[in-house]
C-alpha positions as CSV (number, residue, x, y, z in Angstrom):
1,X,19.6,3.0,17.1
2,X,19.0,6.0,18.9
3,X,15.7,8.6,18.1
4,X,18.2,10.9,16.1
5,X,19.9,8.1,14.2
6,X,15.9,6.8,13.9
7,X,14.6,10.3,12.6
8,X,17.7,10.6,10.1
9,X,17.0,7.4,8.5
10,X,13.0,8.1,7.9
11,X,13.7,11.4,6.2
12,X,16.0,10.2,4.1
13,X,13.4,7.0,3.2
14,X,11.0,9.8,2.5
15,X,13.4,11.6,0.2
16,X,13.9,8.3,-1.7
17,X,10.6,7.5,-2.0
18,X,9.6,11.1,-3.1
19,X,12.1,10.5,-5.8
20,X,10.4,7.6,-7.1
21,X,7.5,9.0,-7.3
22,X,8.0,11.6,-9.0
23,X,9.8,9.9,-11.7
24,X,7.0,7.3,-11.9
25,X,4.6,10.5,-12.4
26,X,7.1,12.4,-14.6
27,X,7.2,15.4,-11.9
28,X,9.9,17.0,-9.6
29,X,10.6,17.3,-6.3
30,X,11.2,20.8,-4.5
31,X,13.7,21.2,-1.5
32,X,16.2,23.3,0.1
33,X,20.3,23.0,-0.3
34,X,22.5,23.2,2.4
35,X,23.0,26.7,1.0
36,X,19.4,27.8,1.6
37,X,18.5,27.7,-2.0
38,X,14.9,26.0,-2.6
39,X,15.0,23.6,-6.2
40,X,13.5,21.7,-8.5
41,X,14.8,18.6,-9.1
42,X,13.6,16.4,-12.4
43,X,13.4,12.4,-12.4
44,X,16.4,13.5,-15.6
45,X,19.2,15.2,-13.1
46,X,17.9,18.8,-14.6
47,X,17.8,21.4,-11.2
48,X,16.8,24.5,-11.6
49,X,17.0,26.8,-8.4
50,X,13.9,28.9,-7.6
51,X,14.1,32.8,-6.3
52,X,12.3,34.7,-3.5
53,X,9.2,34.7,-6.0
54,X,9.1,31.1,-7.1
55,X,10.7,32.0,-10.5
56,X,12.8,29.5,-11.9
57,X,16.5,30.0,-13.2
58,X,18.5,26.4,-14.4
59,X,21.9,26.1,-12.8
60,X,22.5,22.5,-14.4
């Protein structure tokens, strides 16, 4: 594997792993769409999408 294919494959390890922890801890994780929208994503599927002030608002 190359660096980029190397660097791909850790964040997405990290993403996993920050998955399982937060449903081992009953919290969320908080990241940005490809849209540029930052969420909240529960351990149960709920997202809720987060505005310019850190309010919430569900979308599923």
């Amino acid at each position: 594997m190359n660096i980029t294919q190397d660097l791909a494959k850790l964040i997405r390890l990290t993403g996993d792993r920050a998955k399982l922890d937060a449903k081992a801890n009953g919290t969320y994780i908080v990241y940005k769409t490809n849209e540029g929208q930052i969420v909240r994503e529960y351990s149960t599927g709920k997202i809720e999408k987060m505005n310019e002030q850190g309010c919430l608002s569900t979308f599923f």
